[in-house]
Backbone as CSV, one residue per row, in Angstrom:
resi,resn,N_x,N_y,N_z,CA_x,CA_y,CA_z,C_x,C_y,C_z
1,UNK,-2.109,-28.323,1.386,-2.091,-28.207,2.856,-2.637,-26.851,3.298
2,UNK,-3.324,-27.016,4.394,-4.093,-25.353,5.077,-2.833,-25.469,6.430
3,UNK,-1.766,-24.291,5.888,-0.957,-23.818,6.807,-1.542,-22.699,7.504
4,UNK,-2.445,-22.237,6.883,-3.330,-20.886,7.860,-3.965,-21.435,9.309
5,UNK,-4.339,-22.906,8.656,-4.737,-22.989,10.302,-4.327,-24.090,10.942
6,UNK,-3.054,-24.252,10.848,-2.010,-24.889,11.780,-1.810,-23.891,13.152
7,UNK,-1.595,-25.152,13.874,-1.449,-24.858,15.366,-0.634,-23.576,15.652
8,UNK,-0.318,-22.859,16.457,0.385,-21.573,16.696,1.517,-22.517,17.039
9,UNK,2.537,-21.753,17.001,3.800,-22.053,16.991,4.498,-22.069,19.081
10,UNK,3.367,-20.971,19.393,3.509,-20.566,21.235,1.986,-21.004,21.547
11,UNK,2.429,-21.514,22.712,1.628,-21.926,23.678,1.130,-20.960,24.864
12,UNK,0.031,-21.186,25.503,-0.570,-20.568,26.609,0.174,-19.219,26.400
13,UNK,-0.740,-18.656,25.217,0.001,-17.087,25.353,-0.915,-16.450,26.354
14,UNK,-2.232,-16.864,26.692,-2.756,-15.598,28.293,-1.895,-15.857,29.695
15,UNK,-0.802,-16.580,29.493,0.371,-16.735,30.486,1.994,-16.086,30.090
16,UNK,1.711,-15.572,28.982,3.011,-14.538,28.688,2.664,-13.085,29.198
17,UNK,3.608,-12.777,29.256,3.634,-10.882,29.660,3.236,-10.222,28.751
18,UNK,2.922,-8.895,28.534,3.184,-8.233,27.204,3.917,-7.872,26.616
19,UNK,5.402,-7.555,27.305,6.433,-7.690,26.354,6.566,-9.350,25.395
20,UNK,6.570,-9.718,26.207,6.940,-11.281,25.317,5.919,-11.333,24.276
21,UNK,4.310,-11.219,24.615,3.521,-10.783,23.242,3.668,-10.405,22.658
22,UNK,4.176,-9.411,22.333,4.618,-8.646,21.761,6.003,-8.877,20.791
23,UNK,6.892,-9.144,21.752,8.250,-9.686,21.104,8.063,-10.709,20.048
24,UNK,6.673,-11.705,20.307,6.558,-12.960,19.813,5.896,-12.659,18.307
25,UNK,4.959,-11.784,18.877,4.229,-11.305,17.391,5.323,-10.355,16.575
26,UNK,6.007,-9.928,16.760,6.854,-9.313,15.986,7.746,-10.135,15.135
27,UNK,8.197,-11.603,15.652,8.949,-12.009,15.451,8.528,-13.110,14.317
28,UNK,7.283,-13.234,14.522,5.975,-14.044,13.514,6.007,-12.683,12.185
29,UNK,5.797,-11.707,12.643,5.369,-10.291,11.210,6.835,-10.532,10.361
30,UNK,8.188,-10.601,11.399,9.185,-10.526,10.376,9.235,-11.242,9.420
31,UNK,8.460,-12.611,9.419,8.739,-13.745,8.546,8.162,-12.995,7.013
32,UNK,7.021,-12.533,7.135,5.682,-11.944,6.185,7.028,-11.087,5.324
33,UNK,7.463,-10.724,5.235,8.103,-9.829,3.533,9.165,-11.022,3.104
34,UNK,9.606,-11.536,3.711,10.431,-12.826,3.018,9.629,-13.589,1.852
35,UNK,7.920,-13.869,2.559,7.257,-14.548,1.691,6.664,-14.341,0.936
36,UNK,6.531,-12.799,1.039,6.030,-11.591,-0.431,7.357,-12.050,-1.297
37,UNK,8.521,-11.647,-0.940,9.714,-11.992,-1.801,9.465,-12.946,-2.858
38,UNK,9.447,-14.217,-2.454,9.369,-15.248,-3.031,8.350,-14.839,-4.208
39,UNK,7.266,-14.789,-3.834,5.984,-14.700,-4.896,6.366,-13.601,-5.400
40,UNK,7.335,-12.994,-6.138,7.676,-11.647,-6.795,7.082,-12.051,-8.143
41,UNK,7.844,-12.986,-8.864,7.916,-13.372,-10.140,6.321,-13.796,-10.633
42,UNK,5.773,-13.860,-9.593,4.012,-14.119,-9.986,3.045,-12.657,-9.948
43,UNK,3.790,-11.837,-8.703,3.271,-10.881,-8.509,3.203,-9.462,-10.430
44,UNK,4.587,-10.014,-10.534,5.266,-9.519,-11.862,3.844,-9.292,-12.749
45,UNK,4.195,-10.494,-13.270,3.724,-11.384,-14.363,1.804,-11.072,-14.088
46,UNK,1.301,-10.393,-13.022,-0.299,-9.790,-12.656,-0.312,-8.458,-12.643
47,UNK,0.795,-7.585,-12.332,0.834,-6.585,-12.606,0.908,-6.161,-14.394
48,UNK,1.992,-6.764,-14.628,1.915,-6.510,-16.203,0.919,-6.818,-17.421
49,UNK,-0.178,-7.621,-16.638,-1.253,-7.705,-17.661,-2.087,-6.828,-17.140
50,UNK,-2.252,-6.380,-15.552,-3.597,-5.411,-15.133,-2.713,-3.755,-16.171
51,UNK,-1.954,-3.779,-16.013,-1.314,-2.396,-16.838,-2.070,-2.633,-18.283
52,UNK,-1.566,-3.509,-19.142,-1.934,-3.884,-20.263,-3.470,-3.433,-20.528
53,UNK,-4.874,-4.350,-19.354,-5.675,-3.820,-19.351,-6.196,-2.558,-19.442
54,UNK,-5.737,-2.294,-18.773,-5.803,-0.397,-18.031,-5.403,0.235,-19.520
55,UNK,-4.792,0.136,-19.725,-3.938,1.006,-21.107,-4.927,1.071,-21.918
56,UNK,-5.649,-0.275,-22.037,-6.834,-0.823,-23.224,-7.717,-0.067,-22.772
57,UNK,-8.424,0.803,-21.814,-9.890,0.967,-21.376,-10.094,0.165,-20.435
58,UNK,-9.321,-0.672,-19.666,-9.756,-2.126,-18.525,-10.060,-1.491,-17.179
59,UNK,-10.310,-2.265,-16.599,-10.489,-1.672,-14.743,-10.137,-3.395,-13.913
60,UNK,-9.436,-2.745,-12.917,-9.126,-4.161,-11.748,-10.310,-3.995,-11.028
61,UNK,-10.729,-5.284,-10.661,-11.813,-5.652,-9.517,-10.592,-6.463,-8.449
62,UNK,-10.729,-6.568,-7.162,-10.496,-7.243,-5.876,-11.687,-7.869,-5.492
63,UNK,-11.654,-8.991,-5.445,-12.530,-9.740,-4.604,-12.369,-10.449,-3.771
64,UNK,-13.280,-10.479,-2.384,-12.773,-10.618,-1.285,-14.024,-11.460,-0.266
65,UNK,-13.663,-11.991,0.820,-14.483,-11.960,1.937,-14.453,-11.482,3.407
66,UNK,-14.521,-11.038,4.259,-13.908,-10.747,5.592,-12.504,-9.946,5.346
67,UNK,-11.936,-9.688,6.197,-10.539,-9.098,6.228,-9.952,-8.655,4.892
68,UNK,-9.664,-10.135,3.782,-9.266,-10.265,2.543,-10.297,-8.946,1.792
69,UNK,-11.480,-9.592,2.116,-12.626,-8.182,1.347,-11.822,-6.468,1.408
70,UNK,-12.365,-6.642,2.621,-11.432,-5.339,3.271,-10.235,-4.826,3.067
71,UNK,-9.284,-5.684,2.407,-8.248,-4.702,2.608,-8.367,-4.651,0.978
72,UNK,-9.037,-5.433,0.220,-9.413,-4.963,-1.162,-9.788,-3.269,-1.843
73,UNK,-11.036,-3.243,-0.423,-11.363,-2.136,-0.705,-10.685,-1.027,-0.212
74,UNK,-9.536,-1.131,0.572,-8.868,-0.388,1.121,-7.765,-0.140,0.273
75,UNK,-7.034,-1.182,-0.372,-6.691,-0.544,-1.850,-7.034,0.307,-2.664
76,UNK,-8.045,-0.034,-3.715,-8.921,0.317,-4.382,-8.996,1.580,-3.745
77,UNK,-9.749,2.135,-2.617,-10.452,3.392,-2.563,-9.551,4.410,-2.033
78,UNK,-7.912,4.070,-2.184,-6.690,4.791,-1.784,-6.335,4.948,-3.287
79,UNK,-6.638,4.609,-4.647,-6.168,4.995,-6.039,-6.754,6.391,-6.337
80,UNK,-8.097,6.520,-5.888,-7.894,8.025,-6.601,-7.456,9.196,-5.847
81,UNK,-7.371,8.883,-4.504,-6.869,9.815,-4.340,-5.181,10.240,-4.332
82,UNK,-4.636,9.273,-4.374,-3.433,9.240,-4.480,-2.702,9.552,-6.123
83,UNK,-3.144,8.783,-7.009,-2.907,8.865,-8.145,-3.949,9.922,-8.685
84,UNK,-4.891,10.292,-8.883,-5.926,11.289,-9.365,-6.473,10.234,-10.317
85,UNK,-6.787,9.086,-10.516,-7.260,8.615,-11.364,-8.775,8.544,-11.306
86,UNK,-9.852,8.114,-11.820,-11.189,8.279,-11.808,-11.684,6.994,-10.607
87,UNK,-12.695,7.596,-10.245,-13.533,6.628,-9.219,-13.799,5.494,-10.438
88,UNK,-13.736,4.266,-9.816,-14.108,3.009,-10.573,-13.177,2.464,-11.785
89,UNK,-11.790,3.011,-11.489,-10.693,1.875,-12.061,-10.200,0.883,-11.555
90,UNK,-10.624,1.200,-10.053,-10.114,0.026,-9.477,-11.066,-0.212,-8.507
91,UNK,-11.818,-1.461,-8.225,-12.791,-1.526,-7.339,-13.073,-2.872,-6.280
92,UNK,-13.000,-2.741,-5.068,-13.376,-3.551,-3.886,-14.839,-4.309,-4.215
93,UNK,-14.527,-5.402,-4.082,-16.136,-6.236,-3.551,-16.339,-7.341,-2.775
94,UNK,-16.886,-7.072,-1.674,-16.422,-7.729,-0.817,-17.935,-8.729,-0.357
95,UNK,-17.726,-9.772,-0.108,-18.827,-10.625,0.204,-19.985,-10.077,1.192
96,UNK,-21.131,-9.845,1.437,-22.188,-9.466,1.648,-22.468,-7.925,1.745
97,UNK,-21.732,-7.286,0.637,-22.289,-5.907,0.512,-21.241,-5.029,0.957
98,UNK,-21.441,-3.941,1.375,-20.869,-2.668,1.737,-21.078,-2.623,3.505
99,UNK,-22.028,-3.356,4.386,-22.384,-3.552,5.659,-21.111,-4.470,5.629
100,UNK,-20.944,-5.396,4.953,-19.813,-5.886,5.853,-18.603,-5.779,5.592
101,UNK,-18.272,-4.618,5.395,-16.990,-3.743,5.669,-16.643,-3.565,6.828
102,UNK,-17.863,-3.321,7.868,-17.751,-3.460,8.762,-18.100,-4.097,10.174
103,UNK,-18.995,-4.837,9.777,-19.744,-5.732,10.527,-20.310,-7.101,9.513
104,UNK,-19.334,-8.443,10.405,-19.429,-9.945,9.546,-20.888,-9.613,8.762
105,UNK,-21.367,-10.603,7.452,-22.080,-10.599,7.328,-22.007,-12.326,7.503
106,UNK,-22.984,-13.231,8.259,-23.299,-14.297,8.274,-23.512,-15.226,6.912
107,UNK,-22.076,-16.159,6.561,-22.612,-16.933,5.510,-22.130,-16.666,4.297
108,UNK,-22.387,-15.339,4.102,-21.981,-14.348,2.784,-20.724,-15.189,2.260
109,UNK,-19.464,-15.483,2.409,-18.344,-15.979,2.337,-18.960,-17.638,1.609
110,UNK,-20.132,-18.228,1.714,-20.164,-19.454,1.164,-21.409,-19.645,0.204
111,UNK,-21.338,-18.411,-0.520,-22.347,-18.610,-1.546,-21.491,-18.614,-2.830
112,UNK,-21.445,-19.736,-3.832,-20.341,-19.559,-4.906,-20.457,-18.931,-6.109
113,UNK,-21.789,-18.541,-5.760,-22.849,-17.707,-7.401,-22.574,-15.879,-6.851
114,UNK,-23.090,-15.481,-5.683,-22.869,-14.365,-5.532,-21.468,-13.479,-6.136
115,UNK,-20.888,-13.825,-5.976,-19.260,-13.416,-5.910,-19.864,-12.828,-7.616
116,UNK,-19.875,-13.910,-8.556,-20.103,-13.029,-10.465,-21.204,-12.653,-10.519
117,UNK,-22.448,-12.655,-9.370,-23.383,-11.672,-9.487,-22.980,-10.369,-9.373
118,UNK,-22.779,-10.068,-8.315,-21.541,-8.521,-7.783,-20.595,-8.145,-8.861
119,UNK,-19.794,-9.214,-9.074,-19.081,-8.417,-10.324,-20.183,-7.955,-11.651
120,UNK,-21.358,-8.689,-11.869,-21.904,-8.444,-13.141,-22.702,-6.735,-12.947
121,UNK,-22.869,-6.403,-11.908,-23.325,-5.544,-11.381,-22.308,-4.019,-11.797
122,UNK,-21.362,-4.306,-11.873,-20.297,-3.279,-12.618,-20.323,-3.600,-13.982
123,UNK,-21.229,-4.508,-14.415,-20.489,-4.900,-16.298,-19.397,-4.591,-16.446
124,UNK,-18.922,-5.922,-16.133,-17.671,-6.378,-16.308,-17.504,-6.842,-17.382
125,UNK,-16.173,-6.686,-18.033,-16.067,-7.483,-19.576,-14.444,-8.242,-18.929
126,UNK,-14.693,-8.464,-20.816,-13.085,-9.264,-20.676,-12.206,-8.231,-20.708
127,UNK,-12.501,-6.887,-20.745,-11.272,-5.822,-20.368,-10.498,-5.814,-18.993
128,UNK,-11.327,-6.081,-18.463,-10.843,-6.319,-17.027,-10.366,-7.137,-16.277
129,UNK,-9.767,-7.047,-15.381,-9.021,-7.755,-14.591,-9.451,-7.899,-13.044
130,UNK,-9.832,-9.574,-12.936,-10.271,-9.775,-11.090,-9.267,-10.273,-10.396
131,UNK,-8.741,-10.186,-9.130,-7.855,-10.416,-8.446,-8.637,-11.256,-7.285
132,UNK,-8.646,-12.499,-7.012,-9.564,-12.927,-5.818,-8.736,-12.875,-4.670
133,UNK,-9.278,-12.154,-3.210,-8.316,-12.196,-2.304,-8.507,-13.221,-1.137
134,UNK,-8.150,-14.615,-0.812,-8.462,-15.029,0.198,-7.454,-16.048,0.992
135,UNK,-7.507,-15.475,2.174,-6.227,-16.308,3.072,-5.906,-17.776,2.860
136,UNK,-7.145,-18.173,3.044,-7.239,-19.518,3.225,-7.235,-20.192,1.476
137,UNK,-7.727,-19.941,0.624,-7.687,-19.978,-0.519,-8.965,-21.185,-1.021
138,UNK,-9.920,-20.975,0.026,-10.917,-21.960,-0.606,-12.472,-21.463,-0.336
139,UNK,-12.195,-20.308,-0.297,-13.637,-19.201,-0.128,-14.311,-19.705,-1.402
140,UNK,-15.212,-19.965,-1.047,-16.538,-20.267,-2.084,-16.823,-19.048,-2.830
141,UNK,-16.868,-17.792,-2.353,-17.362,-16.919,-3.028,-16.434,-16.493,-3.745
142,UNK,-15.431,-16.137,-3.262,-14.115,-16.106,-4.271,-13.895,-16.980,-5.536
143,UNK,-13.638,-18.258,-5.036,-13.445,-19.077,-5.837,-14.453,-19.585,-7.169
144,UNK,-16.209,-19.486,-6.658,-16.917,-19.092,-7.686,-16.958,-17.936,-8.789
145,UNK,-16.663,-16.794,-8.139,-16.316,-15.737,-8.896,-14.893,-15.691,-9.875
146,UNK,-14.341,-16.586,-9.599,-12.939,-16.599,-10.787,-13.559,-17.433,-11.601
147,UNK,-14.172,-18.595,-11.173,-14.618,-19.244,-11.795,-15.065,-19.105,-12.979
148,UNK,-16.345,-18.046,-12.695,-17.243,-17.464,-13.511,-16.467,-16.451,-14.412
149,UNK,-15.631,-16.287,-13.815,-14.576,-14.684,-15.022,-13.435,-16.178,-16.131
150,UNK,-13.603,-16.970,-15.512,-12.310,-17.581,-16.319,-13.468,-17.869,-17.847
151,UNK,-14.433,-18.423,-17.061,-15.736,-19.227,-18.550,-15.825,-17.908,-19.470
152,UNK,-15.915,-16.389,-18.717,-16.249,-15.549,-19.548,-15.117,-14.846,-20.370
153,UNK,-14.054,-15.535,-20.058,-12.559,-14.694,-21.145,-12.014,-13.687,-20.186
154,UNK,-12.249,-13.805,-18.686,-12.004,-12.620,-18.012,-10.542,-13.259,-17.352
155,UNK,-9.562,-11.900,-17.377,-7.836,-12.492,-16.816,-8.101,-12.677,-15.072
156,UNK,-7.939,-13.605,-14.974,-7.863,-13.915,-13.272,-6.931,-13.942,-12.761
157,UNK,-6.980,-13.429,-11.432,-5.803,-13.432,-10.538,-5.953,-13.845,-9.121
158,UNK,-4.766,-14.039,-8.047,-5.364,-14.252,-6.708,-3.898,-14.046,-5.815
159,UNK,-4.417,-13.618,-4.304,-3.430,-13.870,-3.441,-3.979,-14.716,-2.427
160,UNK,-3.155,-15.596,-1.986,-4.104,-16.509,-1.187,-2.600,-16.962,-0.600
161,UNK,-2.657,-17.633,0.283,-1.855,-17.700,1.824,-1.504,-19.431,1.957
162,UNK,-2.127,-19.982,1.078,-1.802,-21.856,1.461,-1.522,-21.825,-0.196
163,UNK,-0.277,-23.473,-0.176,-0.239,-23.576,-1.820,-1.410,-25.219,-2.266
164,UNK,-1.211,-24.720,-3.514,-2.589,-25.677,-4.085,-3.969,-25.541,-4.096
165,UNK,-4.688,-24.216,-4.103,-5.688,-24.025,-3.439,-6.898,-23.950,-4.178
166,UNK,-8.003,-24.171,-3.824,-9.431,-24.071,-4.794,-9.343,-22.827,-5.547
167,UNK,-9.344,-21.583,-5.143,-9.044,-20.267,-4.924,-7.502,-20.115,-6.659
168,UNK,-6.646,-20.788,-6.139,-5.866,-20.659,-7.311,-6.128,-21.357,-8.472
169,UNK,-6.523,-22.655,-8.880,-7.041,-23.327,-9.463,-7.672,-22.762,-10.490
170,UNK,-8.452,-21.800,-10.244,-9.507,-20.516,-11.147,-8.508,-19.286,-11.285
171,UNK,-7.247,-19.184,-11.083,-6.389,-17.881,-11.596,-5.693,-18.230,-12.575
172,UNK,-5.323,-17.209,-13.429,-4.693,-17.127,-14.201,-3.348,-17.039,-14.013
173,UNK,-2.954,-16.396,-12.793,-2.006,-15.881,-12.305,-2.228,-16.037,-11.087
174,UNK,-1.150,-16.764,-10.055,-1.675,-17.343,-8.969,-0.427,-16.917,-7.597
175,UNK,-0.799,-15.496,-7.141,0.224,-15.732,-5.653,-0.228,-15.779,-4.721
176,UNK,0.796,-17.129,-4.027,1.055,-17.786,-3.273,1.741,-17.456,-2.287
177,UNK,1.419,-16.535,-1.078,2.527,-16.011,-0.102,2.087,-16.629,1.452
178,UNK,2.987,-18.201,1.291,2.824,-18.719,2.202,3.700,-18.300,3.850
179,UNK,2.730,-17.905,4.578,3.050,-17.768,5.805,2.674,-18.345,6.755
180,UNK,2.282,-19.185,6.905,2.587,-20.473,7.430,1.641,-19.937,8.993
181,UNK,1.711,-20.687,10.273,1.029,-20.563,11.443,0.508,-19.545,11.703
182,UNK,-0.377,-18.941,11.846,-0.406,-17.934,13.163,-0.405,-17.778,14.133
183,UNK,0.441,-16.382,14.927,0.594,-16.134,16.249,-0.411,-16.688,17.261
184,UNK,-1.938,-16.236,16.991,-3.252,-17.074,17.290,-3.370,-17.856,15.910
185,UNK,-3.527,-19.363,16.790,-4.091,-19.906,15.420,-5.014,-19.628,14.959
186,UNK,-4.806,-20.027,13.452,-6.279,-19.470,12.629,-6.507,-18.330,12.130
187,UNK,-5.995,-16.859,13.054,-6.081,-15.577,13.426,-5.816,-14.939,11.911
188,UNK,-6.369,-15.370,10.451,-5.311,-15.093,8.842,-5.089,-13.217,9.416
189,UNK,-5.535,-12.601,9.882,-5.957,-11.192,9.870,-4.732,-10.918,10.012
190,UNK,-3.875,-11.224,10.367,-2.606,-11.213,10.967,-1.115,-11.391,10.316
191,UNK,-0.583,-12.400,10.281,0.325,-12.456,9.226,-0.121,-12.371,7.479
192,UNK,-1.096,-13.440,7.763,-1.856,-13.183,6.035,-2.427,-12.229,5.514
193,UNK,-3.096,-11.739,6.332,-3.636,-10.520,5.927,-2.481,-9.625,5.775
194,UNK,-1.587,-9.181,6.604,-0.193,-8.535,6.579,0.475,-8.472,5.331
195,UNK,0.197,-10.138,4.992,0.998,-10.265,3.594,0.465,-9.752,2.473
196,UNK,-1.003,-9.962,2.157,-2.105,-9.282,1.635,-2.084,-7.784,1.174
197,UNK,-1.823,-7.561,2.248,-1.767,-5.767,2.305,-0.150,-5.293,1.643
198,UNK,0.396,-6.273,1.683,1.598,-5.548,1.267,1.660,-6.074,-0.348
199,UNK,0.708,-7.158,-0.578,1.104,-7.691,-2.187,0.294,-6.522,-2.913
200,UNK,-1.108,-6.424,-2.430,-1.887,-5.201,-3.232,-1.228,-3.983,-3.330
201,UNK,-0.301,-3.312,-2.248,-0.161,-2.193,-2.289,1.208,-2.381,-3.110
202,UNK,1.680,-3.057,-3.882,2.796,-3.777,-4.779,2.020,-3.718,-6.163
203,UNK,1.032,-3.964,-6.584,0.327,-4.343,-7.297,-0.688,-2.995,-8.075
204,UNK,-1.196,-2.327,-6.456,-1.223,-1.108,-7.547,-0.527,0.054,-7.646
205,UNK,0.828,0.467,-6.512,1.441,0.997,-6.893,2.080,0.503,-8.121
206,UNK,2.980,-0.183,-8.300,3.392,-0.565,-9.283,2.884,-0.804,-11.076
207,UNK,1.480,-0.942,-11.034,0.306,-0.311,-11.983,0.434,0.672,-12.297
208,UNK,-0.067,1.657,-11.388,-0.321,3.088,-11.072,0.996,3.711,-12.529
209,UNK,2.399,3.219,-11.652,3.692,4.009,-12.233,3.588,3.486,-13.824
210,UNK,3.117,2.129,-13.733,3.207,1.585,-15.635,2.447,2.227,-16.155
211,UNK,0.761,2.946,-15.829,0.287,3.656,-16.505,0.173,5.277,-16.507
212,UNK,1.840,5.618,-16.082,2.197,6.699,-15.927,1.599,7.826,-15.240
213,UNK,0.802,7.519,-13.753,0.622,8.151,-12.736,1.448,8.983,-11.843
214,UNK,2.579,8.230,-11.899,3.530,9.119,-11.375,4.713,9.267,-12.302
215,UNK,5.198,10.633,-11.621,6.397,11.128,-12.462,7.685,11.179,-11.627
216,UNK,8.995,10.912,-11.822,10.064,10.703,-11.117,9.783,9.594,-9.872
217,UNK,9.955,9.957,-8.371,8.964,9.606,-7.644,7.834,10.060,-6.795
218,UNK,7.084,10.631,-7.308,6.257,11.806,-6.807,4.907,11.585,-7.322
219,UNK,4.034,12.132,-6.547,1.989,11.396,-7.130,1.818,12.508,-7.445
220,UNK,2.339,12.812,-9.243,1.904,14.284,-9.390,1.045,14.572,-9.917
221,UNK,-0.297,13.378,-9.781,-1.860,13.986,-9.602,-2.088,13.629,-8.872
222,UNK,-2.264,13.237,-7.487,-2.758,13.411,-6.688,-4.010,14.048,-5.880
223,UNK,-4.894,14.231,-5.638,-5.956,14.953,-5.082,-6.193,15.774,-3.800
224,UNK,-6.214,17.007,-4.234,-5.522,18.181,-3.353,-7.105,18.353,-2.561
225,UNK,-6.893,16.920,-1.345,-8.308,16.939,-0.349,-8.021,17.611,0.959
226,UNK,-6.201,17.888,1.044,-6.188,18.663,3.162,-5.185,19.750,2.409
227,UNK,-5.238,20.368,3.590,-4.224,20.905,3.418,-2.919,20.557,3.447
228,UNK,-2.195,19.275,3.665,-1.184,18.735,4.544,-0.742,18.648,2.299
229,UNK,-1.450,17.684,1.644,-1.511,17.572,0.061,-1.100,18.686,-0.374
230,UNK,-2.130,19.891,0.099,-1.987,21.204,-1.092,-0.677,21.563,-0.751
231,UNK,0.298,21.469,0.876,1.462,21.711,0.915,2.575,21.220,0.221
232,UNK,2.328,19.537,0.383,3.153,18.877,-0.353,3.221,19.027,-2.151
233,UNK,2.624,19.418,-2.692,1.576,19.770,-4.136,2.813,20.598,-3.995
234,UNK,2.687,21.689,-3.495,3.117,23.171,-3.891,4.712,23.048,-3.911
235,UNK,4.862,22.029,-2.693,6.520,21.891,-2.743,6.770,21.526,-3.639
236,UNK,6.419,20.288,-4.282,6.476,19.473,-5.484,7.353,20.662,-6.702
237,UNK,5.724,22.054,-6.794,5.901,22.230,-7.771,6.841,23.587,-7.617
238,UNK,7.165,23.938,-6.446,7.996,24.871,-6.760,9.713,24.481,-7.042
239,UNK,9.794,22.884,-6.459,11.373,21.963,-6.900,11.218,22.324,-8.721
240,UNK,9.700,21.881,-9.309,9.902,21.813,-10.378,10.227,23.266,-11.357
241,UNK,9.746,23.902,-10.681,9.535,25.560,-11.701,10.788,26.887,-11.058
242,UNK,11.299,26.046,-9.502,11.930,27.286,-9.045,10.775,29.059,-8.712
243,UNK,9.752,28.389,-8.532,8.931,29.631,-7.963,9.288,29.685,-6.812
244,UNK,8.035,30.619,-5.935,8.568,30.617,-4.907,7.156,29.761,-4.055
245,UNK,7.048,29.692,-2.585,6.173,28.848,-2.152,4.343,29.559,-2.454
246,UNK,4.374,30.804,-2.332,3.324,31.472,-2.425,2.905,31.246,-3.694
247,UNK,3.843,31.360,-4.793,3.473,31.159,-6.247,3.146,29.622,-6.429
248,UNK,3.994,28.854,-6.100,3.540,27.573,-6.365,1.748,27.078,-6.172
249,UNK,1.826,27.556,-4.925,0.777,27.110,-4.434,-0.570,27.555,-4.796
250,UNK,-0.898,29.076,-5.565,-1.280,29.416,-5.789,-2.107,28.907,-7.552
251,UNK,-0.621,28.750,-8.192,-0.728,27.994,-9.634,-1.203,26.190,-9.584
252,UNK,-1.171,25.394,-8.136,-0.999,24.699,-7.899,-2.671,24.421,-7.940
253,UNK,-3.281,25.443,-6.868,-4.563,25.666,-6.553,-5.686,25.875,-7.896
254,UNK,-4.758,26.636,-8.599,-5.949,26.798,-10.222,-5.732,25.849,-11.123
255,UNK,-4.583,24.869,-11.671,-4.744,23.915,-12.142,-5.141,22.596,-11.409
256,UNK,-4.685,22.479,-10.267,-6.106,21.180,-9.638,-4.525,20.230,-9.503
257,UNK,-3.453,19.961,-9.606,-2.369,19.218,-9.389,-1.144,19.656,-10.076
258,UNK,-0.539,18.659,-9.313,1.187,19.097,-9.902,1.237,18.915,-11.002
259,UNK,1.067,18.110,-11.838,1.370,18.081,-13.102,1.081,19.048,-14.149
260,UNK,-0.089,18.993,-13.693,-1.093,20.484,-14.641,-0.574,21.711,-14.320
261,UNK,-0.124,21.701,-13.373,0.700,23.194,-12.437,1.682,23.197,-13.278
262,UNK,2.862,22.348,-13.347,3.844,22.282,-13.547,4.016,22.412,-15.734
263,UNK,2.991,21.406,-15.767,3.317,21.756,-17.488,2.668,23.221,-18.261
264,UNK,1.589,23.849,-17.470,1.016,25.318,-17.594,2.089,25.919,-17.544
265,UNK,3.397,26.081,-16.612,4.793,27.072,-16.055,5.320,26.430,-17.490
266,UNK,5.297,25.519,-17.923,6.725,24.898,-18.893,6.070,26.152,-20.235
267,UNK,4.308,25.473,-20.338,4.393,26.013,-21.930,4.280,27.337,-22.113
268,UNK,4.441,28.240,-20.953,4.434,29.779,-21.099,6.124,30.605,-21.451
């Protein structure tokens, strides 16, 4: 069944107020972490093999179209700086290029060959791990592209928003975070996408910590890009060493992160 594009649940919303819009869409978002809930035990079971990968030499791909594309790469290009890990462990690809990140690309979404062209374009192996992202769960380009990773020994994965879907069919590992109508029908950007954004950011935080990115709970490599970082950095490391803020920050500044800050103070 396509619950994504079932009827909205409210009627003649350009005849509600904006509070009530408001009230209404809120009351639609609350449903969205209940139905992450559910899909835990799948979510699990994709995290613990992209770790596995990673450990091996692997890298995650997201693949995406529209919105789904997008918040792929909006994952992805929040890992290094957060974790300090290298550009291209984890990577966005989104149906018609890098233009339509931000502007539709016409069509792009229904070509079923493109999708493992793009990935072949990174040489991709079976080290790696693809995650296909799509609301509706019957994106052609998506769904070709698992396709093509399943024939080649590659671990597949997906989040997709309806159960039974073309889209899952080609995963290895298949969540399912059904949220049912939207506020506007049709509108996936919205609750699904919502849900989306919260399974990835589940997926690689939760990575991130298995391949020991962070320490206690703290991103103690991180990438010291504002100043707002180099503050937080320095606090980090003066909890850890008992310096003082000037010193921290200073030791903080010549090893390049907390960690490196912090184990330089240990081995002296």
């Amino acid at each position: 069944m396509n619950f994504t594009e079932s009827p909205s649940s409210y009627r003649h919303l350009e005849k509600m107020s904006t509070h009530k819009l408001l009230t209404n869409i809120n009351q639609e978002d609350s449903k969205v972490a209940e139905a992450v809930r559910v899909a835990i035990p799948q979510i699990e079971k994709l995290v613990d093999a992209i770790a596995d990968k990673m450990l091996s030499g692997g890298r995650l791909f997201y693949i995406g179209a529209g919105t789904s594309g997008r918040l792929g790469i909006v994952d992805a290009s929040e890992c290094p700086p957060t974790y300090g890990v290298e550009q291209g462990l984890v990577i966005g690809i989104i149906a018609g290029g890098d233009s339509a990140i931000r502007k539709a690309v016409e069509f792009a979404e229904d070509d079923t060959e493109q999708g493992w062209k793009d990935l072949q374009l990174h040489n991709i192996t079976s080290n790696d791990v693809v995650i296909g992202i799509a609301a509706s769960g019957r994106t052609p380009y998506v769904a070709g592209a698992l396709k093509s990773c399943r024939i080649n020994g590659i671990v597949t994965g997906c989040v997709v928003c309806n159960p039974d879907s073309l889209v899952a069919k080609h995963a290895d590992v298949a969540i399912e975070v059904i949220t049912g109508a939207e506020f506007v029908t049709g509108s996936t950007r919205m609750k699904a996408g919502t849900s989306q954004k919260l399974v990835l950011n589940m997926i690689s935080t939760a990575v991130m910590i298995k391949i020991g990115r962070v320490e206690d709970n703290k991103m103690v490599n991180m990438q010291l890009t504002n100043n707002k970082l180099i503050e937080r950095g320095a606090n980090m490391v003066m909890e850890a060493t008992g310096l003082s803020q000037s010193e921290s920050k200073e030791l903080l500044l010549q090893q390049g992160s907390v960690k490196k800050a912090v184990e330089n103070f240990k081995s002296k």
